[in-house]
C-alpha positions as CSV (number, residue, x, y, z in Angstrom):
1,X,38.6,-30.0,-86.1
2,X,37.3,-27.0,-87.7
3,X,38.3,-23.9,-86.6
4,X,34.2,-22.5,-86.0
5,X,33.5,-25.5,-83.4
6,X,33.4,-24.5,-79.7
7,X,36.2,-27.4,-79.2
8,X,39.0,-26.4,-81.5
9,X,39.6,-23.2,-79.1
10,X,39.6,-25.8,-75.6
11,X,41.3,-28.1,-77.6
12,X,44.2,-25.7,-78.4
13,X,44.0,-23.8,-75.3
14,X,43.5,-26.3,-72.5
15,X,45.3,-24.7,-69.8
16,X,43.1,-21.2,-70.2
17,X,40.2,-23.5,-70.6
18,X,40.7,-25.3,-67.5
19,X,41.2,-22.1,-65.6
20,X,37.3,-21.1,-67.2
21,X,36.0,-24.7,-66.4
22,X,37.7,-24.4,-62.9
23,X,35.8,-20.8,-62.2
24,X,32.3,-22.4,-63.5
25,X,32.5,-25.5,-60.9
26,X,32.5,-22.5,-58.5
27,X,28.6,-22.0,-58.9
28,X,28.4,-25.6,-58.1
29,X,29.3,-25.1,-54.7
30,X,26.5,-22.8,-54.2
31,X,24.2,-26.0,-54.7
32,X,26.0,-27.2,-51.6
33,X,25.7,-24.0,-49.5
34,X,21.9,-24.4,-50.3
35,X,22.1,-28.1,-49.4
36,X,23.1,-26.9,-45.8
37,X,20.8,-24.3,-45.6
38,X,17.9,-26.8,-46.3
39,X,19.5,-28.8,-43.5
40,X,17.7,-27.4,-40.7
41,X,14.8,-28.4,-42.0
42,X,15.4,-31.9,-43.2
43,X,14.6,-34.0,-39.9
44,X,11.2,-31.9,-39.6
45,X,10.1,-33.3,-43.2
46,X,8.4,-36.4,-41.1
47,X,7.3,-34.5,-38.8
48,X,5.4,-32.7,-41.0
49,X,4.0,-35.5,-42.8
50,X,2.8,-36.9,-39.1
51,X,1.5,-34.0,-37.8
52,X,-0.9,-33.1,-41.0
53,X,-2.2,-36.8,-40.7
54,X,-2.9,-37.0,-37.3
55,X,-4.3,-33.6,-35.3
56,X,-4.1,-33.3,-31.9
57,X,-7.3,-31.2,-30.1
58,X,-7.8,-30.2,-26.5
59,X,-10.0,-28.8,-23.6
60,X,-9.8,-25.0,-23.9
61,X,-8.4,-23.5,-20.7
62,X,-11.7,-21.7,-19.8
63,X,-13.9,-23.2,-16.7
64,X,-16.5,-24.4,-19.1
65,X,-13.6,-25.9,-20.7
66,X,-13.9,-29.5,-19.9
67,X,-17.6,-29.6,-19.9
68,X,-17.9,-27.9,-24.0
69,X,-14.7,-30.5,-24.6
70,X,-16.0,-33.4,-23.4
71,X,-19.5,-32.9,-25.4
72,X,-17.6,-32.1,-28.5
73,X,-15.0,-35.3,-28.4
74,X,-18.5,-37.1,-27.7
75,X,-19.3,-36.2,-31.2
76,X,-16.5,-36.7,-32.7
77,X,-15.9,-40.4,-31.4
78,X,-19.6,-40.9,-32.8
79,X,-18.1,-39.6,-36.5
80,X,-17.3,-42.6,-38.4
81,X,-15.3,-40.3,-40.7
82,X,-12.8,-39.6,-37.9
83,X,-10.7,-42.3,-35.3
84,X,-10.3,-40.7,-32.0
85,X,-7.8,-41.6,-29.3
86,X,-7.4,-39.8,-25.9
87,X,-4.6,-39.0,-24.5
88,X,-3.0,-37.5,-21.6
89,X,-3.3,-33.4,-21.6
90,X,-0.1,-32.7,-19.9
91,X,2.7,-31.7,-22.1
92,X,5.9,-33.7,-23.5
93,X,8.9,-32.0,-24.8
94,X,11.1,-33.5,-27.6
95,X,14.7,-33.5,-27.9
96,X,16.8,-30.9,-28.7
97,X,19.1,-31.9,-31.8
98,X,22.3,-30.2,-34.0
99,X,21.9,-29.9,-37.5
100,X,24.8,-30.3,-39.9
101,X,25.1,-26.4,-39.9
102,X,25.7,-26.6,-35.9
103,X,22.9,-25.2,-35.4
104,X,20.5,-26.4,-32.1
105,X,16.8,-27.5,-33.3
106,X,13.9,-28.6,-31.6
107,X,11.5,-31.3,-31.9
108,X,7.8,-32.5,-32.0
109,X,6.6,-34.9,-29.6
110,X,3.3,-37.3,-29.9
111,X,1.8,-38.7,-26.8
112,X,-0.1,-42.3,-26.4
113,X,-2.6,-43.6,-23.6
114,X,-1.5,-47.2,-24.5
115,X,0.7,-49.4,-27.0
116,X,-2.1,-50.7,-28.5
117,X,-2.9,-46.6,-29.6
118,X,0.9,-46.2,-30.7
119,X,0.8,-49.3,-32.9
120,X,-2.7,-48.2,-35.0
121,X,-1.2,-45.1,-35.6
122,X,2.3,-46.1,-36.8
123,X,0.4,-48.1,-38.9
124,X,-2.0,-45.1,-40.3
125,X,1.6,-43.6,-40.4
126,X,3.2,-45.9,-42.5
127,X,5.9,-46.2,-39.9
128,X,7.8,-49.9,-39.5
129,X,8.5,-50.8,-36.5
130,X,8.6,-53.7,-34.0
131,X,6.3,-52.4,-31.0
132,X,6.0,-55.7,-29.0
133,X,8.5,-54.4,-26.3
134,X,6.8,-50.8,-25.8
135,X,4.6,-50.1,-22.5
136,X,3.7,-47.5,-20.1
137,X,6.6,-44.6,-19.9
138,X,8.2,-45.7,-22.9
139,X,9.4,-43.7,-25.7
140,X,9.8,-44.4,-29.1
141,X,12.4,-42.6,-32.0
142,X,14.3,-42.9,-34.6
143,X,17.5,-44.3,-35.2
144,X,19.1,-40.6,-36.1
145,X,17.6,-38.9,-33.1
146,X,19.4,-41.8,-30.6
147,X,22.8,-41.6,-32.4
148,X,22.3,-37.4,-31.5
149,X,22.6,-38.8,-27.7
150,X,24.3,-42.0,-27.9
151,X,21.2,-43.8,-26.7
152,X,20.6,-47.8,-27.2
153,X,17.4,-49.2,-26.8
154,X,17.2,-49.9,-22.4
155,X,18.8,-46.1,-21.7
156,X,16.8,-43.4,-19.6
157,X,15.2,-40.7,-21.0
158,X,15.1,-38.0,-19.2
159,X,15.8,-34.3,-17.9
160,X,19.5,-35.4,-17.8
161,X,19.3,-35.2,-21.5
162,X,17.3,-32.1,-22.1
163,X,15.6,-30.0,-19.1
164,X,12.7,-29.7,-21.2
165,X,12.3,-33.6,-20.2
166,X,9.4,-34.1,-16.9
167,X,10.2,-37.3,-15.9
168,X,11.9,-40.0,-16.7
169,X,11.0,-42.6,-19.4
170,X,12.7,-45.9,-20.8
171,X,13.6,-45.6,-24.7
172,X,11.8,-49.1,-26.1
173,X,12.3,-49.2,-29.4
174,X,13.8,-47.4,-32.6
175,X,12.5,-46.3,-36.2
176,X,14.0,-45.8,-39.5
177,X,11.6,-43.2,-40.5
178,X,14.3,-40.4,-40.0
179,X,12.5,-38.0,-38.2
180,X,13.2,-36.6,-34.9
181,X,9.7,-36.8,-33.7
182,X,9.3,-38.8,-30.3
183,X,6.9,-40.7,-29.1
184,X,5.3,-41.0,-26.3
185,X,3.6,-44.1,-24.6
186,X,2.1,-42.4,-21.2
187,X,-1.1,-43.9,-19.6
188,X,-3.5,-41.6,-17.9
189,X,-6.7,-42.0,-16.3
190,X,-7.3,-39.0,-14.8
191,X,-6.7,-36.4,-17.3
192,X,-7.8,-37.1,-20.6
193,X,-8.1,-33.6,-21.8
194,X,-6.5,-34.1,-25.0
195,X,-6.7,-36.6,-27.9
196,X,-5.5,-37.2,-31.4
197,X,-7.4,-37.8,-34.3
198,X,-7.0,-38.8,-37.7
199,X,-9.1,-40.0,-40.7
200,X,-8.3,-42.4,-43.3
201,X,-10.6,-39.9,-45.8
202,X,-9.1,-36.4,-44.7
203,X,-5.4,-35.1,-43.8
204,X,-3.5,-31.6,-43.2
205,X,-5.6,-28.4,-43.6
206,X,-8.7,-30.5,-45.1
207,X,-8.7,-32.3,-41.4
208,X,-8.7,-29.6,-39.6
209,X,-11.4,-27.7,-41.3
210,X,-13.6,-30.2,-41.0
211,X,-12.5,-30.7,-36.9
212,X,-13.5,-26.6,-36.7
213,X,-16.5,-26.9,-38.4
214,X,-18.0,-29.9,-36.2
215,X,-17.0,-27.5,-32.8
216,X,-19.5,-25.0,-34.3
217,X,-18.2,-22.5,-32.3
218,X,-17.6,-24.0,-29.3
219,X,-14.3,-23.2,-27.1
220,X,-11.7,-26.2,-27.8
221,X,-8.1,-26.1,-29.6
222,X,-7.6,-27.4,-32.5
223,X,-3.5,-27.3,-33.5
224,X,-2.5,-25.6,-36.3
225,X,0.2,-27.4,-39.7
226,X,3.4,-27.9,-38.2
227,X,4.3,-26.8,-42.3
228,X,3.0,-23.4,-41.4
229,X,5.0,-22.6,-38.4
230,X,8.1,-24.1,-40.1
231,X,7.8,-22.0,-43.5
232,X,7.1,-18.5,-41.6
233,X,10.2,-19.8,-39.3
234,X,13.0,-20.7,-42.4
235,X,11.8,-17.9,-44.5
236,X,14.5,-15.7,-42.9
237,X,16.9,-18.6,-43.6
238,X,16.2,-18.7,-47.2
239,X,15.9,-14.8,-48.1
240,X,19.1,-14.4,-46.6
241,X,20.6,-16.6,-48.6
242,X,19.3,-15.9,-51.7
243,X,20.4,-12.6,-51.0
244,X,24.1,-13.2,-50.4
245,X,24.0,-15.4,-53.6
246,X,23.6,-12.4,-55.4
247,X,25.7,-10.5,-54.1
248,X,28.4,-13.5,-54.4
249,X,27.4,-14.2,-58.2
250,X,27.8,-10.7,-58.9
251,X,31.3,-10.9,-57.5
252,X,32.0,-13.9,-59.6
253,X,30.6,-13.3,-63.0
254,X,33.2,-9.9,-62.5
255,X,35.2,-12.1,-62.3
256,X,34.7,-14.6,-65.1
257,X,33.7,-11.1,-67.2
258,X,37.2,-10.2,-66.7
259,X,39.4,-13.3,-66.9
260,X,36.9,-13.5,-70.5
261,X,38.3,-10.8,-71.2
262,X,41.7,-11.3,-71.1
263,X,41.2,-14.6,-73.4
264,X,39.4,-12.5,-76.4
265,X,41.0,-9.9,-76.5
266,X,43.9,-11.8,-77.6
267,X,41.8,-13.5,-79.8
268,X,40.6,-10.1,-81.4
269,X,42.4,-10.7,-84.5
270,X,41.6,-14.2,-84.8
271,X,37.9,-13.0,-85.3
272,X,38.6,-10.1,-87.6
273,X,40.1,-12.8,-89.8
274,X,36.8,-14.0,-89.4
275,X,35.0,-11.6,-90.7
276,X,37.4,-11.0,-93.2
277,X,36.5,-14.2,-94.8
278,X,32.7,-13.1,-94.7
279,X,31.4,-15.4,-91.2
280,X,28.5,-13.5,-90.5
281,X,28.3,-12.0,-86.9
282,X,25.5,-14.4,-85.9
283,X,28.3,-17.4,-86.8
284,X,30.9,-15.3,-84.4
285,X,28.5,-14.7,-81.5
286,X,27.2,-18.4,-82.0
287,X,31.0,-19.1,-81.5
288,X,31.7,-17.3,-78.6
289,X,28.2,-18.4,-76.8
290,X,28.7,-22.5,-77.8
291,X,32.4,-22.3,-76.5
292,X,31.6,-20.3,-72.6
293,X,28.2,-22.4,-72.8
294,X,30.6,-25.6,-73.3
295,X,33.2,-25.0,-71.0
296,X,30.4,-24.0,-68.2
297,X,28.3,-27.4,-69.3
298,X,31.9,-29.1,-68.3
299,X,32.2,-27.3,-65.4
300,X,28.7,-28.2,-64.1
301,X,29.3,-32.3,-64.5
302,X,32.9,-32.2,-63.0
303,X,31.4,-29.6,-60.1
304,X,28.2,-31.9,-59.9
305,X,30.4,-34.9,-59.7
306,X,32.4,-33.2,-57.1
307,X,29.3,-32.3,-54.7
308,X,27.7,-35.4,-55.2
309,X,31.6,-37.0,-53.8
310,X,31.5,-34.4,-50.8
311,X,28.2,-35.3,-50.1
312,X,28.1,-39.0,-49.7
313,X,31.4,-38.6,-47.6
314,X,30.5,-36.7,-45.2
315,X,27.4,-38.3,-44.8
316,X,28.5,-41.7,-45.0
317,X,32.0,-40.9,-42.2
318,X,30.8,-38.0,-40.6
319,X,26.8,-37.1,-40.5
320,X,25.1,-40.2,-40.7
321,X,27.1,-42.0,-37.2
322,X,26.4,-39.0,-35.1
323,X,22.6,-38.8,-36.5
324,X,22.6,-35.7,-39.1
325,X,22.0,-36.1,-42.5
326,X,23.2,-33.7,-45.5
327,X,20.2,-33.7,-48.1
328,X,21.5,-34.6,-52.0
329,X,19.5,-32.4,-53.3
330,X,17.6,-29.3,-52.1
331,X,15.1,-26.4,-53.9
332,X,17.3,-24.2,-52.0
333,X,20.6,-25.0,-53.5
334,X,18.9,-25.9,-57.0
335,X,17.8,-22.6,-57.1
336,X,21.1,-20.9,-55.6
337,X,23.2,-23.0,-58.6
338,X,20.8,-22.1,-61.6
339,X,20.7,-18.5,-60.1
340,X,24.2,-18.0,-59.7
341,X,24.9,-19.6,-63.1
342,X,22.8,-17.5,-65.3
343,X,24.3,-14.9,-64.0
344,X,27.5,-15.6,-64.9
345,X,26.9,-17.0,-67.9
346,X,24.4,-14.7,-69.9
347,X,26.0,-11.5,-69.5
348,X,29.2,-13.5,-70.4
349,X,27.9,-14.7,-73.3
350,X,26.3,-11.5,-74.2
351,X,29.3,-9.5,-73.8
352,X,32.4,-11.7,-75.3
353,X,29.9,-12.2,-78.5
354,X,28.9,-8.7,-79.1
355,X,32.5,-7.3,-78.2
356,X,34.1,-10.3,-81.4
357,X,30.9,-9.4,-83.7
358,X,32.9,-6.0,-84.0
359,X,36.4,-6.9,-84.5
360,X,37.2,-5.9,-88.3
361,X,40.5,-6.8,-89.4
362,X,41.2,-3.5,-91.7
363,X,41.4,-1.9,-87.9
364,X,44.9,-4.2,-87.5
Protein backbone atom coordinates (compact mmCIF):
# COMPACT_ATOMS: atom_id res chain seq x y z
CA UNK A 1 0.00 0.00 0.00
CA UNK A 2 1.69 3.20 -0.79
CA UNK A 3 2.58 5.31 1.78
CA UNK A 4 0.46 8.70 0.18
CA UNK A 5 -2.97 6.73 0.31
CA UNK A 6 -5.38 7.79 3.13
CA UNK A 7 -5.41 3.81 4.15
CA UNK A 8 -1.70 3.05 4.73
CA UNK A 9 -1.90 5.43 7.98
CA UNK A 10 -5.51 3.45 9.33
CA UNK A 11 -3.95 0.47 8.19
CA UNK A 12 -0.85 0.83 10.38
CA UNK A 13 -2.50 2.71 13.09
CA UNK A 14 -5.84 1.00 13.69
CA UNK A 15 -6.16 1.46 17.28
CA UNK A 16 -5.74 5.53 16.96
CA UNK A 17 -7.89 5.24 14.01
CA UNK A 18 -10.66 3.53 15.65
CA UNK A 19 -10.50 6.04 18.57
CA UNK A 20 -11.11 8.99 15.39
CA UNK A 21 -13.84 6.66 13.65
CA UNK A 22 -15.36 6.16 17.25
CA UNK A 23 -15.45 10.20 17.88
CA UNK A 24 -17.09 10.73 14.20
CA UNK A 25 -20.13 8.18 14.94
CA UNK A 26 -20.75 10.73 17.67
CA UNK A 27 -22.32 13.31 15.12
CA UNK A 28 -24.50 10.40 14.19
CA UNK A 29 -26.30 10.41 17.25
CA UNK A 30 -27.31 13.92 16.69
CA UNK A 31 -29.39 12.50 13.72
CA UNK A 32 -31.18 10.66 16.45
CA UNK A 33 -31.58 13.55 18.92
CA UNK A 34 -33.27 15.26 15.80
CA UNK A 35 -35.37 12.08 15.14
CA UNK A 36 -36.99 12.68 18.68
CA UNK A 37 -37.32 16.09 18.34
CA UNK A 38 -39.37 15.61 15.13
CA UNK A 39 -41.37 13.17 17.24
CA UNK A 40 -43.89 15.40 18.52
CA UNK A 41 -44.91 16.13 15.39
CA UNK A 42 -45.10 12.85 13.66
CA UNK A 43 -48.74 11.64 14.64
CA UNK A 44 -50.05 15.32 13.45
CA UNK A 45 -48.56 14.52 9.83
CA UNK A 46 -52.22 13.01 8.98
CA UNK A 47 -53.82 15.23 10.57
CA UNK A 48 -52.45 17.72 8.56
CA UNK A 49 -53.02 16.09 5.35
CA UNK A 50 -56.99 15.69 6.58
CA UNK A 51 -57.53 18.87 7.72
CA UNK A 52 -56.16 20.81 4.41
CA UNK A 53 -58.53 18.47 2.37
CA UNK A 54 -61.52 18.78 4.21
CA UNK A 55 -62.38 22.47 5.93
CA UNK A 56 -64.65 22.75 8.52
CA UNK A 57 -66.90 26.30 8.47
CA UNK A 58 -69.44 27.56 10.96
CA UNK A 59 -72.26 30.07 12.11
CA UNK A 60 -70.43 33.09 13.47
CA UNK A 61 -71.40 33.78 17.13
CA UNK A 62 -73.17 37.13 16.32
CA UNK A 63 -77.30 37.19 16.45
CA UNK A 64 -77.40 37.48 12.76
CA UNK A 65 -75.24 34.59 12.92
CA UNK A 66 -77.40 31.74 11.90
CA UNK A 67 -79.49 33.68 9.45
CA UNK A 68 -75.97 35.12 7.24
CA UNK A 69 -74.79 31.13 7.81
CA UNK A 70 -77.47 29.49 6.68
CA UNK A 71 -77.80 31.82 3.33
CA UNK A 72 -74.18 31.26 2.76
CA UNK A 73 -74.09 27.16 3.23
CA UNK A 74 -77.20 27.64 0.80
CA UNK A 75 -74.71 28.69 -1.78
CA UNK A 76 -72.21 26.68 -1.18
CA UNK A 77 -74.35 23.33 -1.31
CA UNK A 78 -75.56 24.84 -4.74
CA UNK A 79 -71.47 24.95 -5.86
CA UNK A 80 -70.79 21.89 -7.77
CA UNK A 81 -67.16 22.72 -7.17
CA UNK A 82 -67.51 21.98 -3.49
CA UNK A 83 -69.36 18.67 -1.35
CA UNK A 84 -70.91 19.97 1.69
CA UNK A 85 -71.91 17.91 4.81
CA UNK A 86 -73.46 19.32 8.03
CA UNK A 87 -72.67 18.60 11.03
CA UNK A 88 -73.28 19.05 14.54
CA UNK A 89 -71.83 22.64 15.94
CA UNK A 90 -71.07 21.54 19.33
CA UNK A 91 -67.44 20.72 20.01
CA UNK A 92 -65.55 17.32 20.33
CA UNK A 93 -62.20 16.96 21.97
CA UNK A 94 -59.56 14.41 20.89
CA UNK A 95 -57.30 12.50 22.96
CA UNK A 96 -54.53 13.45 24.72
CA UNK A 97 -51.38 11.23 23.71
CA UNK A 98 -47.39 10.80 24.87
CA UNK A 99 -44.90 11.19 22.35
CA UNK A 100 -41.66 9.14 22.49
CA UNK A 101 -39.99 12.19 24.15
CA UNK A 102 -42.66 11.91 27.13
CA UNK A 103 -44.07 14.63 26.25
CA UNK A 104 -48.22 15.10 26.51
CA UNK A 105 -49.84 16.17 22.95
CA UNK A 106 -53.10 16.87 21.81
CA UNK A 107 -55.26 15.86 19.09
CA UNK A 108 -57.71 16.90 16.21
CA UNK A 109 -61.06 15.69 16.15
CA UNK A 110 -63.60 15.41 12.96
CA UNK A 111 -67.24 15.21 13.62
CA UNK A 112 -70.06 13.23 11.31
CA UNK A 113 -74.01 13.67 11.07
CA UNK A 114 -74.14 10.05 9.80
CA UNK A 115 -71.95 6.87 8.67
CA UNK A 116 -72.90 7.24 5.41
CA UNK A 117 -70.96 11.10 5.77
CA UNK A 118 -67.89 9.27 7.58
CA UNK A 119 -67.58 6.67 4.79
CA UNK A 120 -67.50 9.39 1.64
CA UNK A 121 -65.00 11.21 3.29
CA UNK A 122 -62.62 8.33 4.37
CA UNK A 123 -62.94 7.65 0.93
CA UNK A 124 -61.96 11.41 -0.35
CA UNK A 125 -59.31 10.71 2.37
CA UNK A 126 -57.81 7.82 1.14
CA UNK A 127 -58.38 6.22 4.49
CA UNK A 128 -59.01 2.06 4.53
CA UNK A 129 -61.26 1.06 6.61
CA UNK A 130 -64.16 -1.29 7.32
CA UNK A 131 -67.09 1.15 8.40
CA UNK A 132 -70.05 -1.36 8.27
CA UNK A 133 -70.20 -1.58 12.15
CA UNK A 134 -70.02 2.40 12.81
CA UNK A 135 -73.47 4.35 13.94
CA UNK A 136 -74.62 7.11 15.96
CA UNK A 137 -72.10 7.94 19.03
CA UNK A 138 -69.43 5.99 17.61
CA UNK A 139 -65.87 6.94 17.28
CA UNK A 140 -63.43 5.98 14.92
CA UNK A 141 -59.15 5.96 15.27
CA UNK A 142 -56.32 4.57 14.63
CA UNK A 143 -54.70 1.58 15.72
CA UNK A 144 -51.65 3.83 17.51
CA UNK A 145 -54.09 6.20 19.24
CA UNK A 146 -56.03 2.86 20.93
CA UNK A 147 -52.80 1.14 21.97
CA UNK A 148 -52.06 4.90 23.78
CA UNK A 149 -55.19 3.72 26.08
CA UNK A 150 -55.34 0.12 25.81
CA UNK A 151 -58.64 0.36 23.99
CA UNK A 152 -60.30 -2.71 21.71
CA UNK A 153 -62.84 -2.07 19.50
CA UNK A 154 -66.44 -2.39 21.99
CA UNK A 155 -64.57 -0.04 24.93
CA UNK A 156 -66.19 3.35 26.09
CA UNK A 157 -64.95 6.50 25.16
CA UNK A 158 -65.32 8.80 27.38
CA UNK A 159 -64.39 11.61 30.11
CA UNK A 160 -62.90 8.69 32.12
CA UNK A 161 -60.15 8.73 29.54
CA UNK A 162 -59.59 12.47 29.03
CA UNK A 163 -61.96 15.27 30.83
CA UNK A 164 -61.82 16.98 27.68
CA UNK A 165 -64.33 14.06 26.59
CA UNK A 166 -68.61 15.32 26.83
CA UNK A 167 -70.14 12.24 26.82
CA UNK A 168 -69.69 8.99 26.35
CA UNK A 169 -69.22 7.18 22.89
CA UNK A 170 -68.59 3.50 21.80
CA UNK A 171 -65.07 3.09 19.81
CA UNK A 172 -66.38 1.01 16.41
CA UNK A 173 -63.73 0.61 14.53
CA UNK A 174 -59.89 1.12 13.94
CA UNK A 175 -57.51 2.70 11.10
CA UNK A 176 -54.04 2.15 9.98
CA UNK A 177 -53.64 5.58 8.78
CA UNK A 178 -51.38 6.45 11.86
CA UNK A 179 -52.73 9.48 12.88
CA UNK A 180 -54.29 10.41 16.11
CA UNK A 181 -57.12 12.21 14.63
CA UNK A 182 -60.65 10.86 15.92
CA UNK A 183 -63.55 10.62 14.48
CA UNK A 184 -66.67 11.36 15.27
CA UNK A 185 -70.07 9.77 14.17
CA UNK A 186 -72.70 12.14 16.17
CA UNK A 187 -76.31 12.73 14.63
CA UNK A 188 -77.92 16.03 15.19
CA UNK A 189 -81.00 17.52 14.08
CA UNK A 190 -81.25 20.42 15.86
CA UNK A 191 -78.00 22.16 15.57
CA UNK A 192 -76.55 22.03 12.32
CA UNK A 193 -74.45 25.12 12.67
CA UNK A 194 -71.36 23.64 11.37
CA UNK A 195 -70.34 21.62 8.27
CA UNK A 196 -67.32 20.28 6.48
CA UNK A 197 -66.47 20.74 3.10
CA UNK A 198 -64.16 19.57 0.61
CA UNK A 199 -63.60 19.54 -3.16
CA UNK A 200 -62.16 16.97 -5.33
CA UNK A 201 -60.61 20.29 -7.51
CA UNK A 202 -59.19 22.39 -4.52
CA UNK A 203 -57.38 21.47 -1.09
CA UNK A 204 -55.37 23.40 1.86
CA UNK A 205 -54.99 27.25 1.49
CA UNK A 206 -56.39 27.14 -2.28
CA UNK A 207 -59.82 25.79 -0.49
CA UNK A 208 -60.08 28.03 1.81
CA UNK A 209 -59.60 31.08 -0.35
CA UNK A 210 -62.03 30.16 -2.45
CA UNK A 211 -64.57 29.29 0.82
CA UNK A 212 -63.69 33.29 1.90
CA UNK A 213 -64.20 34.64 -1.35
CA UNK A 214 -67.84 33.01 -1.87
CA UNK A 215 -68.88 34.63 1.95
CA UNK A 216 -68.11 38.08 0.34
CA UNK A 217 -67.86 39.45 3.42
CA UNK A 218 -70.30 37.98 5.27
CA UNK A 219 -69.79 36.97 9.18
CA UNK A 220 -69.10 33.01 9.12
CA UNK A 221 -65.73 31.11 10.26
CA UNK A 222 -63.84 29.55 8.15
CA UNK A 223 -60.78 27.34 10.09
CA UNK A 224 -57.46 28.16 9.44
CA UNK A 225 -54.20 25.04 8.18
CA UNK A 226 -53.76 22.91 10.96
CA UNK A 227 -49.80 23.21 9.26
CA UNK A 228 -49.85 26.81 10.26
CA UNK A 229 -50.61 26.42 13.89
CA UNK A 230 -48.27 23.43 14.18
CA UNK A 231 -45.15 25.25 12.49
CA UNK A 232 -45.54 28.67 14.63
CA UNK A 233 -46.03 25.90 17.63
CA UNK A 234 -42.58 23.56 17.00
CA UNK A 235 -40.51 26.48 15.84
CA UNK A 236 -39.35 26.89 19.48
CA UNK A 237 -38.69 23.10 19.37
CA UNK A 238 -36.47 23.27 16.44
CA UNK A 239 -34.44 26.68 17.16
CA UNK A 240 -33.58 25.33 20.39
CA UNK A 241 -32.16 22.57 19.15
CA UNK A 242 -30.41 23.76 16.48
CA UNK A 243 -28.94 25.95 18.95
CA UNK A 244 -27.60 23.47 21.42
CA UNK A 245 -26.14 21.56 18.33
CA UNK A 246 -23.83 24.16 18.04
CA UNK A 247 -22.94 24.63 20.92
CA UNK A 248 -22.44 20.64 21.28
CA UNK A 249 -20.46 20.52 17.87
CA UNK A 250 -18.33 23.12 18.97
CA UNK A 251 -17.50 21.18 22.03
CA UNK A 252 -16.78 18.14 19.88
CA UNK A 253 -14.81 19.35 16.97
CA UNK A 254 -12.35 20.68 20.19
CA UNK A 255 -12.30 17.85 20.78
CA UNK A 256 -11.51 15.95 17.61
CA UNK A 257 -9.10 19.29 16.93
CA UNK A 258 -7.24 18.08 19.81
CA UNK A 259 -7.11 14.33 19.81
CA UNK A 260 -5.92 15.36 15.76
CA UNK A 261 -3.49 16.87 17.17
CA UNK A 262 -1.92 14.61 19.16
CA UNK A 263 -1.82 11.99 16.13
CA UNK A 264 0.27 14.64 13.72
CA UNK A 265 2.19 15.93 15.63
CA UNK A 266 3.92 12.71 16.02
CA UNK A 267 3.65 12.33 12.57
CA UNK A 268 5.53 15.78 12.02
CA UNK A 269 8.49 14.20 10.83
CA UNK A 270 6.99 11.68 8.77
CA UNK A 271 5.73 14.70 6.58
CA UNK A 272 8.94 16.60 6.56
CA UNK A 273 10.36 13.46 4.97
CA UNK A 274 7.81 14.29 2.73
CA UNK A 275 8.67 17.24 1.65
CA UNK A 276 12.05 16.33 1.72
CA UNK A 277 11.49 14.10 -1.24
CA UNK A 278 9.74 17.06 -3.09
CA UNK A 279 5.56 16.00 -2.42
CA UNK A 280 4.25 19.21 -3.09
CA UNK A 281 2.06 20.73 -0.14
CA UNK A 282 -1.24 20.30 -2.20
CA UNK A 283 -0.17 16.17 -2.18
CA UNK A 284 0.34 16.59 1.86
CA UNK A 285 -2.83 18.54 2.59
CA UNK A 286 -4.73 16.19 0.03
CA UNK A 287 -3.21 13.51 2.45
CA UNK A 288 -4.30 14.78 5.55
CA UNK A 289 -8.01 15.76 4.17
CA UNK A 290 -8.51 12.06 2.23
CA UNK A 291 -7.39 10.21 5.51
CA UNK A 292 -9.97 12.50 8.37
CA UNK A 293 -12.46 12.64 5.31
CA UNK A 294 -12.06 8.57 5.30
CA UNK A 295 -12.08 7.75 8.70
CA UNK A 296 -15.26 10.22 9.21
CA UNK A 297 -17.03 8.46 5.89
CA UNK A 298 -16.42 5.16 8.13
CA UNK A 299 -17.67 6.64 11.02
CA UNK A 300 -20.98 7.81 9.32
CA UNK A 301 -21.88 4.08 7.91
CA UNK A 302 -20.98 2.18 11.23
CA UNK A 303 -22.94 5.34 13.22
CA UNK A 304 -25.70 5.17 10.44
CA UNK A 305 -25.85 1.50 10.85
CA UNK A 306 -26.01 1.85 14.52
CA UNK A 307 -29.11 4.50 14.49
CA UNK A 308 -30.86 2.68 12.01
CA UNK A 309 -30.39 -0.73 14.76
CA UNK A 310 -31.63 1.65 17.75
CA UNK A 311 -34.25 2.72 15.74
CA UNK A 312 -36.05 -0.30 14.57
CA UNK A 313 -35.66 -1.75 18.23
CA UNK A 314 -37.16 0.46 20.01
CA UNK A 315 -39.82 0.80 17.75
CA UNK A 316 -40.32 -2.61 17.00
CA UNK A 317 -40.21 -3.77 21.37
CA UNK A 318 -40.87 -0.61 22.83
CA UNK A 319 -42.82 2.34 20.68
CA UNK A 320 -44.84 0.66 18.34
CA UNK A 321 -47.00 -1.80 21.23
CA UNK A 322 -47.78 1.14 23.42
CA UNK A 323 -48.71 3.36 20.10
CA UNK A 324 -45.55 5.85 19.54
CA UNK A 325 -43.57 5.75 16.72
CA UNK A 326 -39.86 6.96 16.33
CA UNK A 327 -39.58 8.49 12.70
CA UNK A 328 -36.27 6.89 10.58
CA UNK A 329 -35.54 9.74 9.20
CA UNK A 330 -36.27 13.46 10.02
CA UNK A 331 -35.21 17.16 8.35
CA UNK A 332 -34.50 17.87 11.91
CA UNK A 333 -31.91 15.32 12.56
CA UNK A 334 -30.63 15.42 8.81
CA UNK A 335 -29.82 18.77 9.37
CA UNK A 336 -28.48 18.44 13.06
CA UNK A 337 -25.91 15.43 11.52
CA UNK A 338 -24.70 17.40 8.34
CA UNK A 339 -24.38 20.44 10.67
CA UNK A 340 -22.58 19.00 13.38
CA UNK A 341 -20.32 17.17 10.85
CA UNK A 342 -19.08 19.94 8.83
CA UNK A 343 -18.15 21.35 11.70
CA UNK A 344 -16.05 19.01 12.84
CA UNK A 345 -14.69 18.06 9.84
CA UNK A 346 -13.71 21.19 7.87
CA UNK A 347 -11.84 23.02 10.32
CA UNK A 348 -10.17 19.59 10.99
CA UNK A 349 -9.23 19.25 7.71
CA UNK A 350 -8.21 22.72 7.39
CA UNK A 351 -6.05 22.73 10.24
CA UNK A 352 -4.14 19.22 10.37
CA UNK A 353 -3.36 19.99 6.39
CA UNK A 354 -2.05 23.46 6.72
CA UNK A 355 -0.14 22.67 10.13
CA UNK A 356 1.86 19.12 7.86
CA UNK A 357 2.10 21.55 4.64
CA UNK A 358 4.83 23.32 6.97
CA UNK A 359 6.77 20.58 8.49
CA UNK A 360 10.41 20.89 6.83
CA UNK A 361 12.61 18.32 7.79
CA UNK A 362 16.05 20.51 7.93
CA UNK A 363 13.99 21.92 11.22
CA UNK A 364 14.72 18.14 12.86
Amino acid sequence: MRPLSAFCYIKENKSRAALLILLFMCTVFLFIAGNYISSMRYFWSKNEEYDAKICLIGADSAAEGIQVYESYLAELKADENLIVQERSGRGFSGLDWKCTMGVEMGSASMVFNTPEDLQRAFAFLGIDCDLSGVGDRNVVMSTALAAQYGLQIGDQVDYMLDDDINGSYTLAALTEDNSYTVFYVVADDENLVRANVFSEQMSGQELRDYLLEKAAGRKVNVSGLTTDWLSEQFATFDYMFLLCILILSVIHAVTVNTVLTGHFIKRTYEFGIYRAFGITKGRIFRKCGSEILTMDVIGIMCGGGLAFLFTFLMNELYYIPKGQYLPYYSATGATAFVLSNLLVVIPSVIAKGRAMMRADVTEF
